[in-house]
Structures are given as structure tokens and as C-alpha cells.
C-alpha positions as YAML, in Angstrom:
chain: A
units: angstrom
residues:
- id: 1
  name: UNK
  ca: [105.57, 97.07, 79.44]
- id: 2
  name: UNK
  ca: [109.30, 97.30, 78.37]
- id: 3
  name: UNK
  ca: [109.94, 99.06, 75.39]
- id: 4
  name: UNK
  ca: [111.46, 97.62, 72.06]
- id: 5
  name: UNK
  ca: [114.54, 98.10, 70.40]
- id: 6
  name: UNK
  ca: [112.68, 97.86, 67.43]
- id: 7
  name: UNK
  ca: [110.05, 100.11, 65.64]
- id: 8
  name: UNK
  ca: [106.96, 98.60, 64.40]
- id: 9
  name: UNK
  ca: [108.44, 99.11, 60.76]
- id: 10
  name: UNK
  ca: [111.91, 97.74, 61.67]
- id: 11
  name: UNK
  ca: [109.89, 94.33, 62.19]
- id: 12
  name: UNK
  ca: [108.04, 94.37, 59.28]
- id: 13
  name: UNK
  ca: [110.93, 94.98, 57.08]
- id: 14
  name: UNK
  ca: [112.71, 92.30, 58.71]
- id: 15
  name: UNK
  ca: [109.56, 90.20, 57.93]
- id: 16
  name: UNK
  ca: [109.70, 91.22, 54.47]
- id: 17
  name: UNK
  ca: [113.46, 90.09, 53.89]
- id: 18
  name: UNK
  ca: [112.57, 86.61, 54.82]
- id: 19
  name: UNK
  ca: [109.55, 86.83, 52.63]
- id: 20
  name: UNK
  ca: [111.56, 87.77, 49.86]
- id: 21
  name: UNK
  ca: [113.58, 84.80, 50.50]
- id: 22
  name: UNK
  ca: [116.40, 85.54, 52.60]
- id: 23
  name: UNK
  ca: [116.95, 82.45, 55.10]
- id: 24
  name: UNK
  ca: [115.57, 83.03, 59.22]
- id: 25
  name: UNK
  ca: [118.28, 82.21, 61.12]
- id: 26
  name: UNK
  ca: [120.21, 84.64, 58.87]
- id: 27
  name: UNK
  ca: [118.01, 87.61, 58.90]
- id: 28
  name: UNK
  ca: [117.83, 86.84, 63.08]
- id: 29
  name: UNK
  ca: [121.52, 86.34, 63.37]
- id: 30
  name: UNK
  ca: [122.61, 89.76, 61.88]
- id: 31
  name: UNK
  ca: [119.79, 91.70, 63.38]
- id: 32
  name: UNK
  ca: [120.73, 90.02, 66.51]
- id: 33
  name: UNK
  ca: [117.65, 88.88, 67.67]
- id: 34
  name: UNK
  ca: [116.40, 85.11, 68.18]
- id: 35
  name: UNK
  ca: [114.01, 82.82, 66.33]
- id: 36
  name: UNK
  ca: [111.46, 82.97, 69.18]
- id: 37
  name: UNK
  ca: [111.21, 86.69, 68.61]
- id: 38
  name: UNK
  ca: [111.27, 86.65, 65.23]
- id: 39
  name: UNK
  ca: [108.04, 84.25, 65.05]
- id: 40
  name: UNK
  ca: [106.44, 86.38, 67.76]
- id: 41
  name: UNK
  ca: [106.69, 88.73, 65.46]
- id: 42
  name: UNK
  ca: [104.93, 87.13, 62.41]
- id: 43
  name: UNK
  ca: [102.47, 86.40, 64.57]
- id: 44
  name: UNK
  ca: [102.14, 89.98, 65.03]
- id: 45
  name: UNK
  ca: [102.54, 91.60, 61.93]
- id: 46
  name: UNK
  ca: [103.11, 89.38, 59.80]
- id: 47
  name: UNK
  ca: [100.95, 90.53, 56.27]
- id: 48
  name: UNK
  ca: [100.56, 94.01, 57.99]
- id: 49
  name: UNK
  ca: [102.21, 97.09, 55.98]
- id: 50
  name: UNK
  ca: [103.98, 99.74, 58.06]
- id: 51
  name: UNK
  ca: [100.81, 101.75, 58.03]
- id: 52
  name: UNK
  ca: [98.72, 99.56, 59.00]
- id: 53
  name: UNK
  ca: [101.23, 98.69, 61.52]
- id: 54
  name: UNK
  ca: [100.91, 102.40, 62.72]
- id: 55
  name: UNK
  ca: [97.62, 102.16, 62.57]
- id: 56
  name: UNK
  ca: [97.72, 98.95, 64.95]
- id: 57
  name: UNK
  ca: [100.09, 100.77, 67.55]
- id: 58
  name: UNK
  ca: [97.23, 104.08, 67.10]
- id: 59
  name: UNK
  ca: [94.74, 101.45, 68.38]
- id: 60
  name: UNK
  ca: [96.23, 99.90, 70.75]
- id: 61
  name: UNK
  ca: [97.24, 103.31, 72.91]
- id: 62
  name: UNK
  ca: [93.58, 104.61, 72.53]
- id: 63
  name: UNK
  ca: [92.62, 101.24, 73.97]
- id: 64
  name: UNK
  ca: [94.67, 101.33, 76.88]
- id: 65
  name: UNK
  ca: [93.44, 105.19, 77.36]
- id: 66
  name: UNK
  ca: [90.15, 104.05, 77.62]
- id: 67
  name: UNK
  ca: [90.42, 101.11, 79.95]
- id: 68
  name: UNK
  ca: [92.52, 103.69, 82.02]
- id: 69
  name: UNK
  ca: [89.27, 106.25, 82.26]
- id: 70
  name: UNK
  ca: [86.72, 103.20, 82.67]
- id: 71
  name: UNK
  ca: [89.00, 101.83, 86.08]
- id: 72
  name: UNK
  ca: [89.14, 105.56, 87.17]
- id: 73
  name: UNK
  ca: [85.22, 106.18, 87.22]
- id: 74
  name: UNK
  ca: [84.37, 102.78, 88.57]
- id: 75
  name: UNK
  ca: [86.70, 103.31, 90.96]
- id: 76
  name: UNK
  ca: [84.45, 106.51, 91.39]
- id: 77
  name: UNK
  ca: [81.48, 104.90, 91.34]
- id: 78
  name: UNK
  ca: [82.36, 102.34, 94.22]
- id: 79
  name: UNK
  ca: [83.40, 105.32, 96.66]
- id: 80
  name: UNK
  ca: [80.44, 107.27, 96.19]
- id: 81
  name: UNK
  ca: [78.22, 104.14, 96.47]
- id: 82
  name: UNK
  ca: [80.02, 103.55, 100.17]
- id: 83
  name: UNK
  ca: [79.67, 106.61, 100.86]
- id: 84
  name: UNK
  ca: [75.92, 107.22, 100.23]
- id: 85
  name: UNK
  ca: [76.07, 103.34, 102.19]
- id: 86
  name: UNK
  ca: [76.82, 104.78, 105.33]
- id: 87
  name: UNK
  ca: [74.88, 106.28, 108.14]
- id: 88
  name: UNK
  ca: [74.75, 109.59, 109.03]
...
């Protein structure tokens, strides 16, 4: 997955600021990103806090750790199982 130009807090300040009242395609225009994104983003985060944000991202890389070790040790699994399959 590409990498963002923006931290996890970056996005939730820039939430904030339009929360606070500050107009969209303002905020977007001098952060230089579009309107799409920015709604992606609310999707996202929007009535996280930055820790919680942190705590999301935390989540989210023990998550893909773990798939990682399940596809290993099926993988595993499926070779020993042909294996043992075979005649000797």
C-alpha cells in the first residue's frame, strides 16, 4: 500500500479545522489535497482523537502481522499434508 503524505494526526487536525468552522474547499485547497480525500478521510477518522488514531494504526499493523503468520502456517499445513499424501 502506498504511503501517505500525511500522518494520522495531520488528518485529524485538518478534520478539526473544518469542525471548528473553517470552510472544505478552503482547508483542501491550502493543504493541497482534494474533496474526495478529504471525505475519505472523515470517513476514517472522523470523531477519532490522535490517540485513538494511534491506537487505530497499532491495530491495524498487528492485524496484518497476524494474517501474515496464519497464510505462512497454512501454507505449512498444505505441504506437509501432500507430502504425507504421497506414496512411498
Amino acid at each position: 500500500m502506498r504511503k501517505s503524505r500525511f500522518s494520522e494526526e495531520q488528518m485529524i487536525r485538518l478534520l478539526q479545522r473544518v469542525d471548528a468552522g473553517e470552510a472544505v474547499k478552503g482547508v483542501c485547497r491550502d493543504v493541497g489535497i482534494s474533496e474526495k480525500t478529504y471525505y475519505r478521510w472523515k470517513a476514517k477518522f472522523g470523531g477519532m482523537g490522535v490517540s485513538e488514531a494511534r491506537r487505530l494504526r497499532e491495530l491495524e499493523e498487528e492485524n496484518r502481522r497476524l494474517k501474515t503468520a496464519v497464510a505462512e502456517l497454512t501454507l505449512d499445513k498444505q505441504v506437509l499434508k501432500d507430502a504425507l499424501s504421497r506414496k512411498w
